[in-house]
C-alpha positions as CSV (number, residue, x, y, z in Angstrom):
1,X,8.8,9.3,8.2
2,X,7.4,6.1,8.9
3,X,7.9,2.5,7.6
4,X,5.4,0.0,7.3
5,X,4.8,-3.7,5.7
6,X,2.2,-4.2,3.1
7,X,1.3,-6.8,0.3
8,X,2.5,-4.7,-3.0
9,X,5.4,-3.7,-5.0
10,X,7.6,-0.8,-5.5
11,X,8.0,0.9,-8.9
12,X,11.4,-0.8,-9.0
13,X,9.8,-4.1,-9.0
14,X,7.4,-3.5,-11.9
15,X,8.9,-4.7,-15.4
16,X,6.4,-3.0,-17.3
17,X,4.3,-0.2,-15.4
18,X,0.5,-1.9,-15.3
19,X,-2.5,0.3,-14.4
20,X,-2.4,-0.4,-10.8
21,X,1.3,1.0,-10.8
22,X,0.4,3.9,-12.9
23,X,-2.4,4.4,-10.8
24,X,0.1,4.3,-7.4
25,X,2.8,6.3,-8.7
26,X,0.8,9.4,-10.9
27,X,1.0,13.0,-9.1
28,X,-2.3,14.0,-11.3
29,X,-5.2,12.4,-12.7
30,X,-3.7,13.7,-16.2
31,X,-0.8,12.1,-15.9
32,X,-2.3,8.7,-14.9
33,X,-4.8,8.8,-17.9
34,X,-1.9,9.5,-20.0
35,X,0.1,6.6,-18.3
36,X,-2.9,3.8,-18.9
37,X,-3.2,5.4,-22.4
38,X,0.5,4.0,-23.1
39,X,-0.1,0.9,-21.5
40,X,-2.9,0.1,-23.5
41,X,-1.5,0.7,-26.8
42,X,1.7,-1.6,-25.8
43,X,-1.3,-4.4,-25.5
44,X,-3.1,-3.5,-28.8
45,X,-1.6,-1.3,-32.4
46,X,-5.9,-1.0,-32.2
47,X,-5.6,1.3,-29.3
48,X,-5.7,5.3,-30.0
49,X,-7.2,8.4,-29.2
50,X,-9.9,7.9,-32.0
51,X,-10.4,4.6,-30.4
52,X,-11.1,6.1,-26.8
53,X,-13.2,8.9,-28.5
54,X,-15.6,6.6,-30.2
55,X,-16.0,4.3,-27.0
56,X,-16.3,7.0,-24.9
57,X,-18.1,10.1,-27.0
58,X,-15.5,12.5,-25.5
59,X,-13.9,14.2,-28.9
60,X,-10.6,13.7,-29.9
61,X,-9.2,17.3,-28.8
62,X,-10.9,16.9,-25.6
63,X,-8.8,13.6,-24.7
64,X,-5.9,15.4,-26.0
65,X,-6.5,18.3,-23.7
66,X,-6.6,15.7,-20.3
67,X,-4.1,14.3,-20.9
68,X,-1.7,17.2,-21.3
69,X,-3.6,18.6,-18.1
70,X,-4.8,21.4,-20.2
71,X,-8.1,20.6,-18.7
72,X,-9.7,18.0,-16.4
73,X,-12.1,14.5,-17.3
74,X,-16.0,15.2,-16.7
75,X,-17.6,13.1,-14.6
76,X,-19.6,11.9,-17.1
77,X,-16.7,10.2,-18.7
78,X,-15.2,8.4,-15.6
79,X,-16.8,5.5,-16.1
80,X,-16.3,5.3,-19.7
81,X,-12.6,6.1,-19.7
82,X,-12.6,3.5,-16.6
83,X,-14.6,1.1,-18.8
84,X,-12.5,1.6,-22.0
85,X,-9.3,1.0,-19.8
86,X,-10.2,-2.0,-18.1
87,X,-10.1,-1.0,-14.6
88,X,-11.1,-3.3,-11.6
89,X,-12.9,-1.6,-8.8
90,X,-9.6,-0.4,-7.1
91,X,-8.2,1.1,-9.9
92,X,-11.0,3.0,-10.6
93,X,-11.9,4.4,-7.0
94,X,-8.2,5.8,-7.4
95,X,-8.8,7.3,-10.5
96,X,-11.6,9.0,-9.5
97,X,-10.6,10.2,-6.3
98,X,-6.7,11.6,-8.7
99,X,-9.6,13.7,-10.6
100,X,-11.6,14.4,-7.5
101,X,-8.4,15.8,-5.8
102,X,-7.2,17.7,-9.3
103,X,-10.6,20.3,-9.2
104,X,-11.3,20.7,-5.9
105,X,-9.9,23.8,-4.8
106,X,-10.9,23.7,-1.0
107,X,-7.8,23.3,1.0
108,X,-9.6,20.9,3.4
109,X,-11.4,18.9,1.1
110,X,-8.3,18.6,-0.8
111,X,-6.7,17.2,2.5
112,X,-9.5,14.6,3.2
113,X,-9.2,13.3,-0.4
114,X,-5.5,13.1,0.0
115,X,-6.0,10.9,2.6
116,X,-8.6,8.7,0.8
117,X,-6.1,8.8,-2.1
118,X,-3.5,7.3,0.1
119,X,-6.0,5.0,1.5
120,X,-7.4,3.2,-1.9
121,X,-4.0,3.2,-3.8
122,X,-3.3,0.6,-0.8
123,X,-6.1,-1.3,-1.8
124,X,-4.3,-2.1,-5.8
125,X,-3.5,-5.4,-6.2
126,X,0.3,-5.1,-8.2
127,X,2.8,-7.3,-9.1
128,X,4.9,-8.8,-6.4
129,X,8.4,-8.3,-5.8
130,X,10.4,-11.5,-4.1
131,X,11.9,-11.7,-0.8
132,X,15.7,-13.2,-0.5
133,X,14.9,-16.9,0.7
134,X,16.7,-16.4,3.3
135,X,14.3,-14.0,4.8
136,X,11.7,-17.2,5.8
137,X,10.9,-17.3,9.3
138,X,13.4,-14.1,10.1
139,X,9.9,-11.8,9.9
140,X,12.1,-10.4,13.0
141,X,14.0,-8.4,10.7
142,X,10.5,-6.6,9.6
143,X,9.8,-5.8,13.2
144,X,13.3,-4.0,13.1
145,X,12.9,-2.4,10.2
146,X,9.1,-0.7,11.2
147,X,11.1,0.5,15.0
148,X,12.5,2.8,13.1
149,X,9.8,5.1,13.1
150,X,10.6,5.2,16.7
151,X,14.4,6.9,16.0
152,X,12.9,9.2,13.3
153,X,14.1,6.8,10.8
154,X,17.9,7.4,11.8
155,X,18.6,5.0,14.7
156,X,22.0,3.1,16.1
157,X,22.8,0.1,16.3
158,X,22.6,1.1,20.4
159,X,19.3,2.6,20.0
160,X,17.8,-0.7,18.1
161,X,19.5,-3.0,20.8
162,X,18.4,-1.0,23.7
163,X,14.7,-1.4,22.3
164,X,14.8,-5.3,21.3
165,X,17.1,-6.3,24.1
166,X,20.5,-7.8,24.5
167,X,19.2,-11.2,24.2
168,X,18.4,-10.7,20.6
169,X,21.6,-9.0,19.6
170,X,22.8,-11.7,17.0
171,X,19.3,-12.0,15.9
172,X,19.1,-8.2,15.3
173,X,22.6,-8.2,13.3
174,X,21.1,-10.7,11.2
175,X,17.6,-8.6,10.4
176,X,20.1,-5.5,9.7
177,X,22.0,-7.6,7.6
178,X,19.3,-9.1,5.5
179,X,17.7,-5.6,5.6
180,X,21.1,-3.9,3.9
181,X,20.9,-6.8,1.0
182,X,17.3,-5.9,0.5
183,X,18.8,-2.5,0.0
184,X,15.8,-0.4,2.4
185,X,18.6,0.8,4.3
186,X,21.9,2.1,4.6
187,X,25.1,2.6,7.7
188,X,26.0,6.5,7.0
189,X,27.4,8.2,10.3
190,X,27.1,5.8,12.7
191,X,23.6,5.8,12.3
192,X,21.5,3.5,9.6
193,X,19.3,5.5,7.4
194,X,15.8,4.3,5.6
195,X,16.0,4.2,1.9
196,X,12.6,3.0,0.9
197,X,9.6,3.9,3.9
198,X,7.8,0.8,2.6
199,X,8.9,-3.2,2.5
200,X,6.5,-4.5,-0.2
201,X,6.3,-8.2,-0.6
202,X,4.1,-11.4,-2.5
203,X,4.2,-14.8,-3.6
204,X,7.6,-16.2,-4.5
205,X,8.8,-19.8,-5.3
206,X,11.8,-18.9,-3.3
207,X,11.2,-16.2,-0.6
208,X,8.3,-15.9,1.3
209,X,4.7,-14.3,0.9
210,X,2.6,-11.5,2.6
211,X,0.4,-14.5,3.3
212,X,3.3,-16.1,5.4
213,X,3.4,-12.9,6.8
214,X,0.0,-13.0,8.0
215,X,0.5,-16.1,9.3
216,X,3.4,-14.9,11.2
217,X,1.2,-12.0,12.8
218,X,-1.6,-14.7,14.1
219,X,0.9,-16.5,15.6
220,X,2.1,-13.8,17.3
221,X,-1.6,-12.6,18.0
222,X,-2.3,-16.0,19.9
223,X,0.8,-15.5,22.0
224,X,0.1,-11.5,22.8
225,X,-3.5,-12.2,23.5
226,X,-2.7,-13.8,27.1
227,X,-1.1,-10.5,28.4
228,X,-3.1,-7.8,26.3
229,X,-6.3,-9.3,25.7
230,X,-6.5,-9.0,29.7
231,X,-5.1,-5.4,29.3
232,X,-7.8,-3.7,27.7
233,X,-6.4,0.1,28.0
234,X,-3.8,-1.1,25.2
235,X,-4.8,-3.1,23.2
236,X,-8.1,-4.6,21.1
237,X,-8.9,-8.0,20.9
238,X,-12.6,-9.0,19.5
239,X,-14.4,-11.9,17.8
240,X,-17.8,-12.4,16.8
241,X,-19.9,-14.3,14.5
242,X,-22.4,-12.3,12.6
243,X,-24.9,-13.7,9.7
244,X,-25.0,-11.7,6.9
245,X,-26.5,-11.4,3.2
246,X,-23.5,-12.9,1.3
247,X,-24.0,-10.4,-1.1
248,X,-24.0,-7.3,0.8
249,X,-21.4,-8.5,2.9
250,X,-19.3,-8.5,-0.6
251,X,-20.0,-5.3,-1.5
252,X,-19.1,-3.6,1.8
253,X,-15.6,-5.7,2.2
254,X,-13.6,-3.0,-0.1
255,X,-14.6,-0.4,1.8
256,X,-14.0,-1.7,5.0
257,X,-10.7,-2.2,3.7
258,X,-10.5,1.2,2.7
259,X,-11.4,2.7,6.1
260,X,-8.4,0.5,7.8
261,X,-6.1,1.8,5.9
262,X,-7.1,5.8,6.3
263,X,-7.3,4.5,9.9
264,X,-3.8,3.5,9.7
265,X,-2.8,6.0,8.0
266,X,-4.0,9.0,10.7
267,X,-2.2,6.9,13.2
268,X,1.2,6.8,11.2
269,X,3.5,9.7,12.4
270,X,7.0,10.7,12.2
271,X,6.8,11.4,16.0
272,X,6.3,8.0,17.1
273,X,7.2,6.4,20.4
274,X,4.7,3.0,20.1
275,X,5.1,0.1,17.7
276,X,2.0,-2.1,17.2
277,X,0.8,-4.9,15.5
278,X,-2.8,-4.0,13.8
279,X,-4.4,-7.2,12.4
280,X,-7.8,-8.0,11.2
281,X,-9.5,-11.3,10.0
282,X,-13.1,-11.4,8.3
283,X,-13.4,-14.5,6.7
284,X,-16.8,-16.7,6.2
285,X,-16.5,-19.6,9.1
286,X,-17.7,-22.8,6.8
């Protein structure tokens, strides 16, 4: 099991369930049609399955039949039923890919788009769950909670202390601390346990963003790059400038984001022994 920071939020943290948490949480593409069905007829009494049926041309019983996961959407309805239920580019690749995975009944492919599942529900933009304020500047206690990975998600306070170093033993009772009140993890046994694999964080008025976060991660980037930039064998440190077509560049910047996070996730294991810090920055330079 391995735990990991990223800009989102955790069913807990959603009021209502929007399409890009339906879309994160569904086990089936049936279930996730039914899901945004519901949502949309919270936002309009207008909204039915006659409704979908005449935008769409796919009859009544048919839509029925989905979403009971009685039968599986056609292709040539995703981009209606996509269309019809407002979905961004994200939430649609993830739809696609739930109805993809659903009929494919080769055990490989099915593990390849398992993978991309994984990889583009990462890219939904959801609501945002706030940080206690007094988490600002303690991003240390973030740091503590991903080293867990390295204990198999069970480790002591020893085992934490050994790793970070005596010198930041008050500092680490305080990230533990604050980590308990955010309720990820627990003391049971001597040992503390994980309760959620994922911290999931945004704007706040009175905590602090993903975006502070990043900022946090450059500064520690500047500070790394004089010992591993040198390295080489470790580590990765690169920076161009490239000109591009403003529109193709655009275009491809979802799916680089897409391939990051597959990347990430074939490195993620629950036999871990490293902890590093994987950033990326492409930004236009005027």
């Amino acid at each position: 099991m391995t735990q990991k920071i990223v800009n989102g939020a955790p069913k807990e943290a959603v009021a209502a369930l929007k399409p890009a948490s339906i879309l994160r949480q569904a086990s089936c593409s049936g279930q996730a049609i039914k899901g945004l069905y519901l949502y949309k007829k919270t936002q309009s009494d207008k909204f039915s399955i006659g409704y979908i049926s005449k935008a769409t041309g796919a009859s009544k019983g048919y839509i029925s039949d989905v979403m009971s996961g009685r039968r599986f959407l056609n292709p040539r309805y995703w981009d209606a039923f996509s269309e019809v239920f407002g979905l961004d580019i994200s939430c649609r690749t993830v739809l696609h890919l739930l109805i993809s995975f659903d009929v494919e009944s080769d055990e490989a492919e099915r593990k390849k788009l398992c993978k991309e599942l994984q990889a583009a529900r990462k890219t939904i933009d959801t609501a945002h769950m706030k940080m206690p304020s007094r988490a600002k500047g303690v991003f240390f206690a973030f740091e503590v909670f991903c080293a867990f990975g390295l204990f198999g998600g069970r480790p002591s306070r020893s085992d934490l202390r050994s790793y970070f170093g005596s010198a930041r033993s008050i500092e680490l009772d305080y990230a533990l601390q604050l980590l308990k009140e955010m309720g990820v993890i627990v003391m049971e046994g001597g040992v503390y346990h994980i309760t959620e694999t994922t911290i999931t964080f945004g704007s706040s008025e009175d905590g602090v963003s993903y975006y502070d976060f990043i900022k946090d991660s450059l500064t520690k980037a500047m500070k790394a790059a004089d010992r591993w930039a040198k390295e080489g064998q470790d580590s990765i440190f690169e920076s161009t400038l490239i000109s591009v077509r403003k529109a193709d560049y655009l275009k491809l910047l979802p799916k680089i984001q897409s391939d990051l996070h597959r990347l990430q996730a074939d490195l993620e294991t629950s036999e871990a022994d490293e902890l590093i810090r994987f950033n990326i920055q492409i930004y236009p330079n005027n």
